[in-house]
C-alpha atoms as an extended CHARMM CRD file, in Angstrom:
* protein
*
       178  EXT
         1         1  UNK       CA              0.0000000000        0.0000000000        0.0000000000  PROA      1               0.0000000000
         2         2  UNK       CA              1.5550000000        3.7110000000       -0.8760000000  PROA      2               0.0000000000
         3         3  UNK       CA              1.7030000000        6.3430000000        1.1090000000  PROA      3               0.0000000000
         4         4  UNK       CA             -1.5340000000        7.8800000000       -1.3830000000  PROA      4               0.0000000000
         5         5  UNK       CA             -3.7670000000        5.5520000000       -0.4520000000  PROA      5               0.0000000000
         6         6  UNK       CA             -3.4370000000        5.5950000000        3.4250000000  PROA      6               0.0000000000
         7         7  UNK       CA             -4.0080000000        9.2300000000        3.5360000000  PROA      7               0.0000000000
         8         8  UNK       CA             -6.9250000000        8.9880000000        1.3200000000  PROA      8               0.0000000000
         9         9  UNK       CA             -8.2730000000        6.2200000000        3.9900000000  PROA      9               0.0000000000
        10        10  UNK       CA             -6.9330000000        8.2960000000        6.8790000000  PROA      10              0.0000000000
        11        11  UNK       CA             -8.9810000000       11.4980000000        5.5410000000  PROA      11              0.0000000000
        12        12  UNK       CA            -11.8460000000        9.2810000000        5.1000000000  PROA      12              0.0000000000
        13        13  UNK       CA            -11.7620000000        8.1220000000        8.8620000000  PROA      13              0.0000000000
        14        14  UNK       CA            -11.9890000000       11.9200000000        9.7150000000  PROA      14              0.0000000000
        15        15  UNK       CA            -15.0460000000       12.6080000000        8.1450000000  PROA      15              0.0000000000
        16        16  UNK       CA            -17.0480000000       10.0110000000       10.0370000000  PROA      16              0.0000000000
        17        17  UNK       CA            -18.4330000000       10.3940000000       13.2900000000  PROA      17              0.0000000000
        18        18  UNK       CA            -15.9500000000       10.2770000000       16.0690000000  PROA      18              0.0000000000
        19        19  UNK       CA            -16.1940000000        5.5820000000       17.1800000000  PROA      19              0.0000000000
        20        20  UNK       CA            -16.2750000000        5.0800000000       21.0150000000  PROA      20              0.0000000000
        21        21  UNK       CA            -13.8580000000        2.0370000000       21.7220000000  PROA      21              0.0000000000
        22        22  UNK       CA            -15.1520000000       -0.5460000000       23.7700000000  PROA      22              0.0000000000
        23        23  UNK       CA            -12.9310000000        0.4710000000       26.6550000000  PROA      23              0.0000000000
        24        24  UNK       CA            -14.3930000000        4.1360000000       26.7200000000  PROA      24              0.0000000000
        25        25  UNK       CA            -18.2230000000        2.4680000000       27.1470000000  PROA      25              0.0000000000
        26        26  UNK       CA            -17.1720000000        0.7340000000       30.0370000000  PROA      26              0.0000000000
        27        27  UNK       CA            -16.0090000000        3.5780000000       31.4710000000  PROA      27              0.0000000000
        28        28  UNK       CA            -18.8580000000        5.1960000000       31.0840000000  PROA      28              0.0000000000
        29        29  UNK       CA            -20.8850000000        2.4430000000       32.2790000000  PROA      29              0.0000000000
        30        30  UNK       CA            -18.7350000000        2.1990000000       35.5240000000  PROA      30              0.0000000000
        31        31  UNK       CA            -19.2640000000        6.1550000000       35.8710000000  PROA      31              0.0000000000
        32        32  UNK       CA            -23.1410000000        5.4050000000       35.3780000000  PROA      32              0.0000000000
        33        33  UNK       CA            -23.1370000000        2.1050000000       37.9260000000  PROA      33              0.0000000000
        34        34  UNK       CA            -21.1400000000        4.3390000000       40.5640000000  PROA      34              0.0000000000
        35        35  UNK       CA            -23.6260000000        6.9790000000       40.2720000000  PROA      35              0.0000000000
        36        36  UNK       CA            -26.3950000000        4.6920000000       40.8950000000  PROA      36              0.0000000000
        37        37  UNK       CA            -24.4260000000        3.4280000000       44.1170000000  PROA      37              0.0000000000
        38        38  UNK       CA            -24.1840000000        7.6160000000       45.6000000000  PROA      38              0.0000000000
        39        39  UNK       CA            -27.8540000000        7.3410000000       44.9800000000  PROA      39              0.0000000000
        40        40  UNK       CA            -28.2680000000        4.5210000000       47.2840000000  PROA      40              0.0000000000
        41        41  UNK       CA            -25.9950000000        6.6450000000       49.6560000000  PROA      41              0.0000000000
        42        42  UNK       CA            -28.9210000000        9.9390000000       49.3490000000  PROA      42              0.0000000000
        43        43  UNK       CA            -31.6870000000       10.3050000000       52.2420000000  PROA      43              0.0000000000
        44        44  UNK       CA            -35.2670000000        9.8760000000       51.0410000000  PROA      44              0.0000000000
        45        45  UNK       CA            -35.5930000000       13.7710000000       50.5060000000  PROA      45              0.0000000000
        46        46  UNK       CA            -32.4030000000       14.5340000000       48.8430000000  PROA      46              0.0000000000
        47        47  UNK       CA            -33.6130000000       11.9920000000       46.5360000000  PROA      47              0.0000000000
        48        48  UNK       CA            -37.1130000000       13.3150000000       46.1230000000  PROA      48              0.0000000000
        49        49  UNK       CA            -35.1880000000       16.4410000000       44.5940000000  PROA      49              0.0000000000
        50        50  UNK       CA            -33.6450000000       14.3490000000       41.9260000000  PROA      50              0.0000000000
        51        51  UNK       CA            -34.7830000000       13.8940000000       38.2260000000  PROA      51              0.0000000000
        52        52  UNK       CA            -35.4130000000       10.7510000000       38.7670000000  PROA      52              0.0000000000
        53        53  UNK       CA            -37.7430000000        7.8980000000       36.6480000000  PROA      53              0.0000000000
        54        54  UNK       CA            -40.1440000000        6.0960000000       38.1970000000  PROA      54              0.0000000000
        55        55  UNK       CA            -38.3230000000        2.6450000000       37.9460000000  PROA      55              0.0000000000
        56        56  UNK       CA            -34.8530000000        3.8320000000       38.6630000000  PROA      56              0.0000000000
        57        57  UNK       CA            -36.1750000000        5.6090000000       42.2300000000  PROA      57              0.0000000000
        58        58  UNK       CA            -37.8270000000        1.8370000000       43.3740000000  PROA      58              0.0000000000
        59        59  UNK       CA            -34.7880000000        0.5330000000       42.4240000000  PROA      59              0.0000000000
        60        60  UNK       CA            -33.0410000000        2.5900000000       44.6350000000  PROA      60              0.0000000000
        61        61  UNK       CA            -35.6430000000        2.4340000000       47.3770000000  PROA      61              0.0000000000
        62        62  UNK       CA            -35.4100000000       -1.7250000000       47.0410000000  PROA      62              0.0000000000
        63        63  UNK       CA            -31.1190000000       -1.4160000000       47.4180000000  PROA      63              0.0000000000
        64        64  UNK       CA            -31.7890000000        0.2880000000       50.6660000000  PROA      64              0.0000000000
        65        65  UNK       CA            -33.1160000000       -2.3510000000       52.4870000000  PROA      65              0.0000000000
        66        66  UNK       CA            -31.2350000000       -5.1030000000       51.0730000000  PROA      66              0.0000000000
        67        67  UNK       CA            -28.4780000000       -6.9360000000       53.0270000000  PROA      67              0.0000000000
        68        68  UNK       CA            -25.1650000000       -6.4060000000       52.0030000000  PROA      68              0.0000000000
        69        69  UNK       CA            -24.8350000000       -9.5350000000       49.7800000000  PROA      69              0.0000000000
        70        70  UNK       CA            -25.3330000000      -10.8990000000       46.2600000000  PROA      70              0.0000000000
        71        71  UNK       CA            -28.6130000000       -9.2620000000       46.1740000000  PROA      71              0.0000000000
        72        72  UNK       CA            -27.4790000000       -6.0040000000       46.9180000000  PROA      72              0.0000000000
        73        73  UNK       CA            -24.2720000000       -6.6150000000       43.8730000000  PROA      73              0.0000000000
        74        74  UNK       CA            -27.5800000000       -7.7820000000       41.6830000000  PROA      74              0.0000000000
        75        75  UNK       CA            -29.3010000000       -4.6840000000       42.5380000000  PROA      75              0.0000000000
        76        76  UNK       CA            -26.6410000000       -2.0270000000       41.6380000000  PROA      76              0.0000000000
        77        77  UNK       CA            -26.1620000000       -3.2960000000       38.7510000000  PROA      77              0.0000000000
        78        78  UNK       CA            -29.7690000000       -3.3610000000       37.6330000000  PROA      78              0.0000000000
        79        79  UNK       CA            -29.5770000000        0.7420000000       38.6460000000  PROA      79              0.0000000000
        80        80  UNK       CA            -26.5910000000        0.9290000000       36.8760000000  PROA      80              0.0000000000
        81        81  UNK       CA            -28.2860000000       -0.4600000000       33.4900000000  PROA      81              0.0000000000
        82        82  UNK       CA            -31.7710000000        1.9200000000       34.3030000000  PROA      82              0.0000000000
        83        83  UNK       CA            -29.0120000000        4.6350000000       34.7640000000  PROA      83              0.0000000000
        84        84  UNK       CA            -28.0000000000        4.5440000000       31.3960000000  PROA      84              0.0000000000
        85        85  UNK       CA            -31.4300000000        5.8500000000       30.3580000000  PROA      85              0.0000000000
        86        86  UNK       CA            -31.6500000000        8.2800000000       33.0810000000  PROA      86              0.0000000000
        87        87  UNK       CA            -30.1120000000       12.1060000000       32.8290000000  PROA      87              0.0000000000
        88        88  UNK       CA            -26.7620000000       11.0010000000       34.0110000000  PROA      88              0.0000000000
        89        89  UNK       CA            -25.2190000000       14.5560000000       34.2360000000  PROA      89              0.0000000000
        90        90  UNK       CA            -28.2340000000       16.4190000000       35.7960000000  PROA      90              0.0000000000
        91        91  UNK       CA            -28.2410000000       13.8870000000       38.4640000000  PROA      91              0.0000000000
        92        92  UNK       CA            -24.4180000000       13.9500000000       38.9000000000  PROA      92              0.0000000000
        93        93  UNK       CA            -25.2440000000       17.8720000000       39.3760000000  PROA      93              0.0000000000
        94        94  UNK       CA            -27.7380000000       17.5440000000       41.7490000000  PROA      94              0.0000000000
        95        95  UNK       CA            -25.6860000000       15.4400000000       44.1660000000  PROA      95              0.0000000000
        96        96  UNK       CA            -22.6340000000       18.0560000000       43.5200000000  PROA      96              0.0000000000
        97        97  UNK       CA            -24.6500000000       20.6600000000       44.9980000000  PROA      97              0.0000000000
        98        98  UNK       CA            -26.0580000000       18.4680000000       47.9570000000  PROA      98              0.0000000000
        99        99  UNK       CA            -21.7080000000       17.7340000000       48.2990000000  PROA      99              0.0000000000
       100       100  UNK       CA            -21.1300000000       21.2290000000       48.1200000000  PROA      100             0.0000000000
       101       101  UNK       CA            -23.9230000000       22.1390000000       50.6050000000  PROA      101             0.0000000000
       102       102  UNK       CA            -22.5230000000       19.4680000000       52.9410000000  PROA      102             0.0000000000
       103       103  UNK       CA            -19.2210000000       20.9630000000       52.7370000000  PROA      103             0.0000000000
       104       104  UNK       CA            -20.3920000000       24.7130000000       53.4890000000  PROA      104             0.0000000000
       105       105  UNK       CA            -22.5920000000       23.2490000000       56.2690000000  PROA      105             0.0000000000
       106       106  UNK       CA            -19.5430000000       21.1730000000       58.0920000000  PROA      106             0.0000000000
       107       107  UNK       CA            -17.4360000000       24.1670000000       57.2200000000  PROA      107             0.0000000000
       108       108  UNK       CA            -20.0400000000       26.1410000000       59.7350000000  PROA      108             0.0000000000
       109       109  UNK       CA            -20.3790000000       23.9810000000       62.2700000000  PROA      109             0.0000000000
       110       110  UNK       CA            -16.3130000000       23.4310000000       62.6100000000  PROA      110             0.0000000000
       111       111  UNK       CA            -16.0900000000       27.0580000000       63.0410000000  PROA      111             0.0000000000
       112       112  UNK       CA            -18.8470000000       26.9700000000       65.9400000000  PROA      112             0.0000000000
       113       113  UNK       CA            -17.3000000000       24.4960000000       67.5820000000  PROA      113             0.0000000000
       114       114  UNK       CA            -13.7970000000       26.3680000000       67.4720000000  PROA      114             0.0000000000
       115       115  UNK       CA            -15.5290000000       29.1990000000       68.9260000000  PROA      115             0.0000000000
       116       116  UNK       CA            -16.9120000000       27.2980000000       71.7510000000  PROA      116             0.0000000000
       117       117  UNK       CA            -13.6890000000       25.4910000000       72.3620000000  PROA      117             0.0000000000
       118       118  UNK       CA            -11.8530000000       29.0630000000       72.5300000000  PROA      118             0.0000000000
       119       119  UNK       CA            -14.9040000000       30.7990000000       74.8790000000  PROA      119             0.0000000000
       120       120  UNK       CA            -14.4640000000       27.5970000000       77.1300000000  PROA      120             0.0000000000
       121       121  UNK       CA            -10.5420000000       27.7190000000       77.3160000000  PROA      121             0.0000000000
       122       122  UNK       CA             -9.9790000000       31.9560000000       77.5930000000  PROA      122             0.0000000000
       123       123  UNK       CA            -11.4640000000       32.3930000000       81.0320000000  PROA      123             0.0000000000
       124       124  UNK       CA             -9.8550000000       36.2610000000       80.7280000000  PROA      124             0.0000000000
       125       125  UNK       CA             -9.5560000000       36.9160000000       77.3960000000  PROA      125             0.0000000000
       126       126  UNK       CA            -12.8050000000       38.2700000000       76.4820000000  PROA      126             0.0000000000
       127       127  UNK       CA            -11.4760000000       38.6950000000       72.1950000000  PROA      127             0.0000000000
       128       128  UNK       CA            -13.7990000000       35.6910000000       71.1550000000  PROA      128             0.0000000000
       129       129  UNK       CA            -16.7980000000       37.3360000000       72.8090000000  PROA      129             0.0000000000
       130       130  UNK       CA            -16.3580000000       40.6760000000       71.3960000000  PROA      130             0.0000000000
       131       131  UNK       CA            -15.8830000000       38.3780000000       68.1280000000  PROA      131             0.0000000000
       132       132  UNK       CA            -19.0780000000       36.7080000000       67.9890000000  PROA      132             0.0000000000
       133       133  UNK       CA            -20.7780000000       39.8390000000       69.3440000000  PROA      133             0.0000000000
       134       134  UNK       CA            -19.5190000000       41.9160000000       66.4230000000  PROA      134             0.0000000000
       135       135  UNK       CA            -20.5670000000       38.9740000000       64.0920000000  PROA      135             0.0000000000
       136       136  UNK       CA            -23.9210000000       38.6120000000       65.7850000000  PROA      136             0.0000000000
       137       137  UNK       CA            -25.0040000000       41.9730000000       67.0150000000  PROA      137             0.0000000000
       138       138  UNK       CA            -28.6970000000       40.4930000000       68.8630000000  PROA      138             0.0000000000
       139       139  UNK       CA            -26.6520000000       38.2570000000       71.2030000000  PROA      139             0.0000000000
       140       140  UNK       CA            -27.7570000000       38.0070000000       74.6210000000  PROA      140             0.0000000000
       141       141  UNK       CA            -24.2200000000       38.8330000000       76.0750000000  PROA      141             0.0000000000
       142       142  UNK       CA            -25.8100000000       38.1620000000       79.4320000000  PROA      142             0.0000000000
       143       143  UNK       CA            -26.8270000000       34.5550000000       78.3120000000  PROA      143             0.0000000000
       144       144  UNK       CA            -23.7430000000       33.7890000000       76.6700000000  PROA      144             0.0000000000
       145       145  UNK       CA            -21.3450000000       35.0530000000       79.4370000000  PROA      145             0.0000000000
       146       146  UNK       CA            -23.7530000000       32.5790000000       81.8800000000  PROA      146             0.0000000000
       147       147  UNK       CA            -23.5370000000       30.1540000000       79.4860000000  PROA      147             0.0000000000
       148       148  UNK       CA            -19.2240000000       30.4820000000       79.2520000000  PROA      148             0.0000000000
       149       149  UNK       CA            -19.3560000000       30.4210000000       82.8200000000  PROA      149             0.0000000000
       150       150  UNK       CA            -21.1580000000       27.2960000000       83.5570000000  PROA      150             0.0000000000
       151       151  UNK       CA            -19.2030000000       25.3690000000       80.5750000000  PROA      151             0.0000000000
       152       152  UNK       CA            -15.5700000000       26.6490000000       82.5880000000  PROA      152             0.0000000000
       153       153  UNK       CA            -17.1200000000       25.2170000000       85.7200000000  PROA      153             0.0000000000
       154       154  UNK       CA            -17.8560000000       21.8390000000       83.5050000000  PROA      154             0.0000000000
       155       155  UNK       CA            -14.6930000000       21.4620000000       83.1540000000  PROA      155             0.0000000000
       156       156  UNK       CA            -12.9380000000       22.1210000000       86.1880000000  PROA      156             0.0000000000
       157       157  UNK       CA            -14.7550000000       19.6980000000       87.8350000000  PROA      157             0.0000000000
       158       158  UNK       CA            -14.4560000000       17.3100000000       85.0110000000  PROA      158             0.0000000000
       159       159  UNK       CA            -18.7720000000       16.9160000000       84.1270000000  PROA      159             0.0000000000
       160       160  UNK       CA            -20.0950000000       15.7230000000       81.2830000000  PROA      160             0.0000000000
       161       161  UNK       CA            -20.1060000000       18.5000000000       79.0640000000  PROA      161             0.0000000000
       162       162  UNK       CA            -23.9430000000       19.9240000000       79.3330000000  PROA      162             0.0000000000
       163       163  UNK       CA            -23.3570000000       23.6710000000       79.3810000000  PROA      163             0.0000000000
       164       164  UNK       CA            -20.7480000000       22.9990000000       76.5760000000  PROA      164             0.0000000000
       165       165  UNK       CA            -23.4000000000       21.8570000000       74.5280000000  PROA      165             0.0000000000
       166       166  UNK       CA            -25.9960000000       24.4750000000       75.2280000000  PROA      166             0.0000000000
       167       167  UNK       CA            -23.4520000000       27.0630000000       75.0150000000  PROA      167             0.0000000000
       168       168  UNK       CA            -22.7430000000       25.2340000000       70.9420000000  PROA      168             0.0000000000
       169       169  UNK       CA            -26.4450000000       24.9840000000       70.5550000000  PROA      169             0.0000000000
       170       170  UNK       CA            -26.7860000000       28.7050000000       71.4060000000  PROA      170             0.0000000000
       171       171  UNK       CA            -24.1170000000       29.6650000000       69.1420000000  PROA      171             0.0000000000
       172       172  UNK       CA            -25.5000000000       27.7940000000       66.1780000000  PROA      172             0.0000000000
       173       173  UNK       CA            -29.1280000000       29.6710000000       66.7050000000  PROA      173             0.0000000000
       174       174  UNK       CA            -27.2850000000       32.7010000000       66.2850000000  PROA      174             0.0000000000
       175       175  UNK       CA            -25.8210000000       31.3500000000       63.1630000000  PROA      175             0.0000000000
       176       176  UNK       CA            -29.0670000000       29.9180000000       61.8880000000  PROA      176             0.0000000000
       177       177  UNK       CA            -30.8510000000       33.5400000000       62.6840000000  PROA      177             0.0000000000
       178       178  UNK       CA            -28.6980000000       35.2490000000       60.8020000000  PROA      178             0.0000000000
């Protein structure tokens, strides 16, 4: 074969449409079968906010109450095959934003509990207070100094942390009221 007659072929190859290999649908399929298994992973109302068929949702429902066994392997792949006829990437988008929702609420609650943590510990320092009172400006400073207070004596005399956890709960309604 000359070099003239390859490129013709090779020119002819570029005009079709672009041919998945075989190793590129299984990827995809994989993709599809592991999306299936986060939706197994979603609470009933995160998945009630998903574009989700009929038949693929009872599938789901069913793999939640099965044993962690042969049925269960059956089972995801059954979703995985009704995912392929689903809307793969706005479901894959959904679940990003419950992720990224996740992350922003975890990223809250870390910071509340810091902020407890440093009002417990600074028994002098009154920074964190004037912190959380300049973030919050309808705190009961009263309530929260009585609630610092009885967290410190907590932990002097080694209690179960009670106050600690009123004094997180408070802080959280002030982040929720915001």
């Amino acid at each position: 074969m000359n070099e003239d007659n390859f490129d013709n072929i090779k020119n002819d190859d570029d005009d079709e449409d672009y041919i998945i290999s075989r190793s590129q649908k299984k990827r995809d399929v994989e993709a599809l079968q592991t999306l299936g298994e986060r939706l197994v992973d979603l609470k009933p109302a995160q998945l009630d906010k998903l574009p989700l068929e009929e038949t693929l949702r009872d599938a789901v429902d069913k793999a939640k109450g099965m044993p962690h066994r042969s049925a269960l392997r059956r089972q995801m792949q059954y979703i995985g095959k009704l995912m392929r006829f689903a809307d793969g990437e706005a479901i894959a988008e959904a679940i990003e934003r419950f992720d990224v929702t996740k992350e922003a609420h975890n990223k809250v609650f870390h910071k509340l509990e810091k902020w407890r943590d440093r009002l417990i510990a600074n028994t002098t320092d009154s920074t964190m207070l004037d912190v959380i009172i300049s973030e919050y400006p309808h705190t009961d400073i009263q309530h929260m100094r009585q609630l610092i207070r009885n967290a410190q004596k907590e932990v002097e005399q080694n209690k179960p942390p009670a106050a600690a956890r009123k004094l997180f709960k408070y802080l959280r309604e002030l982040e929720e009221s915001q």
